[in-house]
TIZA-266914 format. One record per residue (C-alpha): x, y, z; residue in three letters. Coordinates in steps of 0.1 Angstrom, whole numbers, padded with zeros to 4 digits, always signed. Layout:
<sites>
XYZala
...
</sites>
This chain:
<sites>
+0577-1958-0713unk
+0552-1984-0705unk
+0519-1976-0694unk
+0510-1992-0658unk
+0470-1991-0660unk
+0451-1970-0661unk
+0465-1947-0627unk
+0496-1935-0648unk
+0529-1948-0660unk
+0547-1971-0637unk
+0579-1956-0615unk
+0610-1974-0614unk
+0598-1987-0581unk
+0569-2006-0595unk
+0542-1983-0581unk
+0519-1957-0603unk
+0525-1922-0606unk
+0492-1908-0604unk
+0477-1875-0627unk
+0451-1869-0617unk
+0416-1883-0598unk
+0409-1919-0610unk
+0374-1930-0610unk
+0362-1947-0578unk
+0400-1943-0567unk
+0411-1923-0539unk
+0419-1887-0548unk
+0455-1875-0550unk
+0469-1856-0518unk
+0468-1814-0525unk
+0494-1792-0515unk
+0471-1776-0481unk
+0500-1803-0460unk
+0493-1837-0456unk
+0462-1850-0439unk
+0461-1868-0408unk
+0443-1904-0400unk
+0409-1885-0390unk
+0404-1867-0425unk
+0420-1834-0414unk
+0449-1814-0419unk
+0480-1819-0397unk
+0486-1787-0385unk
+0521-1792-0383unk
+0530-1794-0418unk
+0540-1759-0438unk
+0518-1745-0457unk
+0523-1720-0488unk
+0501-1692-0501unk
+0514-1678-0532unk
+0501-1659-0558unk
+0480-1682-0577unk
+0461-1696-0540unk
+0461-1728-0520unk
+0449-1762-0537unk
+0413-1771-0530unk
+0401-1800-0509unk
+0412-1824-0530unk
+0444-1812-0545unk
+0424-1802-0577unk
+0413-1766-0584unk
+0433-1737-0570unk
+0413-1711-0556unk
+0410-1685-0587unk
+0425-1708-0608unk
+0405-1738-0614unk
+0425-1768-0635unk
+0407-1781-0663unk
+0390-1814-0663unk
+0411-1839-0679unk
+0438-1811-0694unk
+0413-1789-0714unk
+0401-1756-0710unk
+0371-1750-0693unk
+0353-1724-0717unk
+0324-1719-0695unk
+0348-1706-0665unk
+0368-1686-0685unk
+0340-1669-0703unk
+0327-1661-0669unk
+0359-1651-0656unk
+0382-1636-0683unk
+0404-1618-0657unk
+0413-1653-0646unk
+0436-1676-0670unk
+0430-1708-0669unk
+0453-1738-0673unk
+0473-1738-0704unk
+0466-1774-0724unk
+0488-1796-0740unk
+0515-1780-0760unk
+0509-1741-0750unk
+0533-1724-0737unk
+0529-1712-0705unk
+0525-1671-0698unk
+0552-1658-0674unk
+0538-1651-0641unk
+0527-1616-0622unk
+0559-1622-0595unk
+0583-1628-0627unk
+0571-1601-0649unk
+0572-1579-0611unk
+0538-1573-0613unk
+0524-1572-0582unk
+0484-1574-0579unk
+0471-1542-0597unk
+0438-1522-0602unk
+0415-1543-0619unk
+0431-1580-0612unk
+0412-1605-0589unk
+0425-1628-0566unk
+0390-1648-0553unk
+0407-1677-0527unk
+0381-1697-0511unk
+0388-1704-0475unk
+0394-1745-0469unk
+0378-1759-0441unk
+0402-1784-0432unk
+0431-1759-0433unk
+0441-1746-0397unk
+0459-1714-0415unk
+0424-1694-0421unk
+0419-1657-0426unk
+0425-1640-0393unk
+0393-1615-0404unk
+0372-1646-0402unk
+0384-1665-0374unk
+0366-1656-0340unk
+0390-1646-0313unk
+0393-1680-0293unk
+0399-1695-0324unk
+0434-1676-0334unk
+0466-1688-0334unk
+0487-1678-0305unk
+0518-1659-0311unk
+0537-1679-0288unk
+0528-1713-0306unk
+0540-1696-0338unk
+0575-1688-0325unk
+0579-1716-0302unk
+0593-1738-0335unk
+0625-1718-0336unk
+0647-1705-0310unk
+0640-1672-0295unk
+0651-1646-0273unk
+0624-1629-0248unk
+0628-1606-0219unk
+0612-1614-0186unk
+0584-1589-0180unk
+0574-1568-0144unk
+0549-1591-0138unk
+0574-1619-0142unk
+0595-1606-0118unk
+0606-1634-0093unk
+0593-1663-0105unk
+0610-1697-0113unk
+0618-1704-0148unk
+0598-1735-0143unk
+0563-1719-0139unk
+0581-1692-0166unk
+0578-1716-0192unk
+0543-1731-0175unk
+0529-1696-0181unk
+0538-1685-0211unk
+0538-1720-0232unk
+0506-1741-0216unk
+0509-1767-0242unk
+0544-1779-0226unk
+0544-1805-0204unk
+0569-1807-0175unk
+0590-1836-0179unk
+0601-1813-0210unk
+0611-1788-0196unk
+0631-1800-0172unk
+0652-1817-0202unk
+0662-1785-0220unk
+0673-1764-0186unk
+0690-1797-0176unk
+0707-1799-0211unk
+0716-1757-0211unk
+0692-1748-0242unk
+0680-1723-0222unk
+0700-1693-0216unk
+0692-1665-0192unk
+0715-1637-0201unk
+0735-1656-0215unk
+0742-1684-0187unk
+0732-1718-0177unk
+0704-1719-0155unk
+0682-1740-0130unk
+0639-1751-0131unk
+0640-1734-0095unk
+0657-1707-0100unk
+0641-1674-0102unk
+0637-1648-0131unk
+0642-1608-0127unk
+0626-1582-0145unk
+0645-1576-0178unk
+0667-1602-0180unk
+0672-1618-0211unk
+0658-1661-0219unk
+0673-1677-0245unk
+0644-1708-0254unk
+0650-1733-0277unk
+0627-1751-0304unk
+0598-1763-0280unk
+0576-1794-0283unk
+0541-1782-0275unk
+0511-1809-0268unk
+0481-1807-0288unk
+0461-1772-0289unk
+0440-1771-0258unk
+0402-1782-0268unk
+0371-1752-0275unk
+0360-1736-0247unk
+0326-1745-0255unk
+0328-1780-0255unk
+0314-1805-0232unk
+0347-1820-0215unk
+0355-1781-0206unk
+0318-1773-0196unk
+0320-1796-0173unk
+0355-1790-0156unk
+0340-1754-0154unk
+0312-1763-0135unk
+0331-1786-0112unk
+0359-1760-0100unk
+0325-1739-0099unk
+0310-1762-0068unk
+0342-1763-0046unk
+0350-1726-0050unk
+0353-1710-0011unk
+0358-1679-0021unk
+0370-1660-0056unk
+0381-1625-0071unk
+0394-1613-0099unk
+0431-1623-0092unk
+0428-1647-0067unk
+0407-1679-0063unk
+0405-1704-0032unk
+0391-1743-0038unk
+0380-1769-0014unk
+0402-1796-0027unk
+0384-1831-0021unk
+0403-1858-0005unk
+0419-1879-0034unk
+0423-1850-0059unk
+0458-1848-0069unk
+0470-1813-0074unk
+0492-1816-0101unk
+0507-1847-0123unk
+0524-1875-0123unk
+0527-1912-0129unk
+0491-1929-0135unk
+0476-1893-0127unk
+0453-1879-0156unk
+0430-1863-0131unk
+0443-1831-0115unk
+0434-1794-0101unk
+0461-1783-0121unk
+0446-1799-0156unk
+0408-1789-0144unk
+0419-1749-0139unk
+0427-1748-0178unk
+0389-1748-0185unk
+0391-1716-0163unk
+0411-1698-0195unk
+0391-1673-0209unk
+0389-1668-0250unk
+0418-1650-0266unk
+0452-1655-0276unk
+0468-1640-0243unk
+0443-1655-0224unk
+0460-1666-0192unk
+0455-1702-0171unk
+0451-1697-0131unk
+0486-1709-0114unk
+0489-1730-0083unk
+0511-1707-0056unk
+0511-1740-0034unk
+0504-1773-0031unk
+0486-1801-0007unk
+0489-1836-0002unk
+0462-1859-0028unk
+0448-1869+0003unk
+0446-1839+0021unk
+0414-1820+0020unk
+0406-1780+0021unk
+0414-1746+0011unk
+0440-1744-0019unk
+0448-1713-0029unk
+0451-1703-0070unk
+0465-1670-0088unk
+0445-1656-0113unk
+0467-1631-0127unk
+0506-1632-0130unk
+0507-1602-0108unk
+0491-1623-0082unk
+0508-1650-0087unk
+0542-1630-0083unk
+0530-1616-0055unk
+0519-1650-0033unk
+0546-1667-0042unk
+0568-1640-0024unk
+0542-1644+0002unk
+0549-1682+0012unk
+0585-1682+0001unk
+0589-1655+0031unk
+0566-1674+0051unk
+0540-1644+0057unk
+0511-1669+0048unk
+0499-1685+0080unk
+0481-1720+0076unk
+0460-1736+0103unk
+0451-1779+0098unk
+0431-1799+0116unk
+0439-1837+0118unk
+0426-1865+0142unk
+0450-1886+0158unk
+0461-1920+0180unk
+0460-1908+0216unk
+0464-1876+0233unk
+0495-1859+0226unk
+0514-1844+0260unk
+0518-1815+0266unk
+0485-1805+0249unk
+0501-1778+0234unk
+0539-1779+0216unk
+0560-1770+0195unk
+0579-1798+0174unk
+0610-1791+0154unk
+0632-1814+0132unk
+0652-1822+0102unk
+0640-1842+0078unk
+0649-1861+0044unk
+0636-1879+0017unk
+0638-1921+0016unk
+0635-1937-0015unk
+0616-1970-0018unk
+0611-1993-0047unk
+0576-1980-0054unk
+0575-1950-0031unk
+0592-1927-0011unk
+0586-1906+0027unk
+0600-1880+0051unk
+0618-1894+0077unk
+0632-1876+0102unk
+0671-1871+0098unk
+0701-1854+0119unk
+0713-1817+0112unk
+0742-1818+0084unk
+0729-1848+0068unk
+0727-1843+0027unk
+0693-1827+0015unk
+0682-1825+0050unk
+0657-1794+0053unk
+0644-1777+0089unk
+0607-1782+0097unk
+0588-1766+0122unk
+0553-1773+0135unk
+0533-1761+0167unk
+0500-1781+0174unk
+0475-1776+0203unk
+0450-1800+0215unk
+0415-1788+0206unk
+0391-1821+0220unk
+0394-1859+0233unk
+0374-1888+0229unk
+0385-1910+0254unk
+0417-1909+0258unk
+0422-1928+0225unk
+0413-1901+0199unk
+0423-1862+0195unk
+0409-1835+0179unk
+0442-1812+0173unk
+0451-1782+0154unk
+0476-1775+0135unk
+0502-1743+0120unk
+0531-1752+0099unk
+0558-1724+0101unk
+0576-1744+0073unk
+0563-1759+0041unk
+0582-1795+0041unk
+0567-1821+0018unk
+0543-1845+0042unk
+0560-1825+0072unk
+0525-1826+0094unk
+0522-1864+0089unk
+0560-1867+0095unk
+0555-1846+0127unk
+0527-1861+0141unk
+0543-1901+0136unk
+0571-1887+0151unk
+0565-1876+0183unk
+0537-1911+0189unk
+0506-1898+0174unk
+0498-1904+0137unk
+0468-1890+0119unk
+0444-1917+0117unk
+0441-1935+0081unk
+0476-1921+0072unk
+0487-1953+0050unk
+0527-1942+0049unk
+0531-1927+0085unk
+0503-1944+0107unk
+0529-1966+0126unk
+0508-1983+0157unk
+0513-2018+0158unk
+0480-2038+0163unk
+0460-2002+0169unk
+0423-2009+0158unk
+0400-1982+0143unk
+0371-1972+0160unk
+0338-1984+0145unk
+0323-1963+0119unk
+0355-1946+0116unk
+0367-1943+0077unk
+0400-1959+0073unk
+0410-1926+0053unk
+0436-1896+0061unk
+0417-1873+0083unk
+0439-1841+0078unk
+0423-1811+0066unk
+0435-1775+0055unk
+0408-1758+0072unk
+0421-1720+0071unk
+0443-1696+0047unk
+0453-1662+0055unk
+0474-1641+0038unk
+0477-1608+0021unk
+0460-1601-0009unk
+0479-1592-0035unk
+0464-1557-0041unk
+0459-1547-0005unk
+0436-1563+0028unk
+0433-1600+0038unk
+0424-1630+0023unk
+0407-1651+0052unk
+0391-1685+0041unk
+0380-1713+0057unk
+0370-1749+0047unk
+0344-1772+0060unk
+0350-1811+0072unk
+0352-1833+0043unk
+0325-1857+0045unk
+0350-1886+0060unk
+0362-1864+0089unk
+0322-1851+0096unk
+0311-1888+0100unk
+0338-1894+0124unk
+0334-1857+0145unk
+0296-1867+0143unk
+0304-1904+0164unk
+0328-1892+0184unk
+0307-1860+0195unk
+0330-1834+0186unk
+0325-1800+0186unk
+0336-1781+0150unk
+0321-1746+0161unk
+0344-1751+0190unk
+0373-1725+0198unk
+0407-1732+0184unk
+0436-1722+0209unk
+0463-1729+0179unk
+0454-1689+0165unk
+0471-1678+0193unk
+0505-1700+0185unk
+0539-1678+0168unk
+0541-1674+0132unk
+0578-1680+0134unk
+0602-1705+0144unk
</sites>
């Protein structure tokens, strides 16, 4: 065989087959899995830990079993360590090893392995607790079989997967329900469908998103600190946030910036350390209280709370004109319209397909001249933009509402921010562990500047408390 240079003798293929490190060359790859474009280890790749230890840094020496520079013996190691053999050279025959003699490792043997830095598979013993490997990343490469817990007891299979795989993004999990990977008891299932206690998931292989950054670093610091400053009110299952106006809740197309995202810097250390849930959502431009489950037993528990429509949500908007009577009730049907680029409510007849109820009472609170209103609002229902479908509907839109403001050649007042003045000002609802949860948000700064020109009052008495809590 010809010799190719000096990296090694030349493959069929033309390349070199490399033996070893070459001077000033770059070292070969070890065994550790291969390393990614930063210098690391992919932590995807399989790694093996047999008797004789993992390759070094550089694919060289094995952890108690250094290999010789060039193919000799190293005499200096092996007079240091004679309970470790060294690499036969050229021409010995090599010593059958411990696992084929069935030797396992007996009194008197050493087995020294040197943890590698750039491996992700590290001894557990030395590896702090935020630091582990979760279970549920382990298994989620290979299909599985879990049982839903108590404390998973009602909720959709949607948040199910949300909860107990963080790393996996929505869009994919809505593709392996859709294509019947996952089984619950043994049958096809829906994302908004709901789990009982003890039934049986079938879940497929997963494909998890990058492990979530440190806790300690400055990204989650930060996020921390944040949610930290708009925090009404807080326990140790449930926690309430004063969503600013243009903070998406969750997701979605061109959205990187979200309350959902932000609450995973509220994870504490550990491997079952769990993420606060969203029990319900609000509008991006919609400011005020926002409710979030700590636990999964609170989270359980509210989300039987607004699916049986026991929490009781009050909003205040300002709106074009005075609405008459000054107190009402307004009830429809409405249904989704697709644009090109968006989508709305619009309000739709009884019978028509995916055409949902929606009930709202408002009550007049103040006037400015006849041209602005101060009004309150309670949603009995919890219809996507229902209040801003409501309120367009019956002739008085919530001022800056850029889908349903529909006044032809209406002018804003001066000093007036051309922005959606609609805020969730007051939760209440049971807590989950007995007593009331009763928060209440301030007026973002927009809607301030505008009750501050128009000399409204926001200490003033607000008849809506007084309106059902059922349709």
């Amino acid at each position: 065989m010809k010799r190719g240079g000096k990296g090694g003798p030349r493959q069929p293929g033309g390349g070199k087959q490399t033996a070893g490190p070459r001077k000033g060359g770059r070292p070969p790859q070890g065994r550790g899995g291969r390393k990614d474009r930063f210098g690391g280890r992919n932590e995807n790749a399989r790694f093996v830990d047999d008797e004789r230890g993992p390759r070094g840094k550089f694919g060289g020496e094995r952890s108690g079993r250094p290999r010789a520079k060039y193919g000799k013996r190293d005499e200096q190691h092996s007079a240091r360590h004679p309970e470790v053999r060294t690499p036969r050279s050229s021409g010995a025959k090599r010593a059958p090893s411990s696992r084929a003699r069935g030797e396992g490792w007996g009194e008197g043997a050493s087995r020294h392995v040197e943890p590698n830095r750039y491996s992700p598979i590290l001894d557990q013993a030395e590896r702090s607790e935020k630091e582990a490997i979760s279970p549920a990343l382990l298994a989620a490469t290979k299909v599985q079989t879990v049982t839903v817990t108590p404390d998973e007891n009602g909720m959709r299979v949607d948040r199910f997967f949300e909860a107990r795989f963080p790393g996996l993004s929505f869009s994919h999990i809505q593709r392996i329900v859709r294509k019947g990977e996952v089984r619950v008891n043994g049958k096809r299932i829906e994302t908004k469908s709901r789990l009982e206690a003890g039934q049986q998931v079938r879940i497929p292989p997963l494909q998890l998103a990058a492990p979530r950054v440190r806790e300690d670093s400055p990204q989650v610091l930060k996020d921390r600190d944040y949610l930290h400053s708009i925090t009404l009110a807080e326990d140790d299952d449930v926690l309430i946030l004063n969503k600013p106006m243009g903070l998406a809740v969750q997701g979605g197309s061109g959205t990187t910036r979200h309350v959902d995202g932000l609450l995973e810097a509220l994870r504490g250390p550990g491997r079952d350390a769990q993420k606060p849930r969203l029990v319900h959502r609000l509008d991006k431009d919609t400011a005020g209280c926002l409710l979030i489950a700590k636990t999964r037993f609170a989270a359980a528990a509210l989300a039987k709370t607004f699916r049986t429509r026991s929490a009781r949500k009050i909003y205040w908007a300002l709106v074009a004109g005075v609405p008459k009577p000054k107190q009402g009730r307004i009830s429809t049907y409405l249904a989704k319209q697709e644009m090109e680029e968006d989508s709305f409510m619009r309000v739709a007849k009884h019978g028509e397909k995916d055409a949902v109820h929606a009930v709202t009472y408002y009550a007049v609170v103040e006037t400015s001249a006849q041209k602005l209103a101060w009004i309150s609002l309670k949603p009995v229902t919890g219809r996507t933009h229902q209040l801003r479908a409501h309120m367009a509907h019956i002739g008085h839109p919530i001022v800056g509402d850029p889908k349903y403001f529909n006044i032809e050649n209406w002018e804003l007042p001066g000093g007036i921010q051309n922005k959606l003045h609609l805020l969730a000002r007051r939760i209440v609802v049971p807590h989950p562990r007995g007593g009331t949860i009763d928060v209440s948000a301030p007026l973002p700064p927009h809607m301030q500047q505008s009750w501050n020109l128009l000399g409204l009052d926001a200490e003033r008495f607000d008849p809506i408390v007084d309106a059902p809590d059922e349709d």
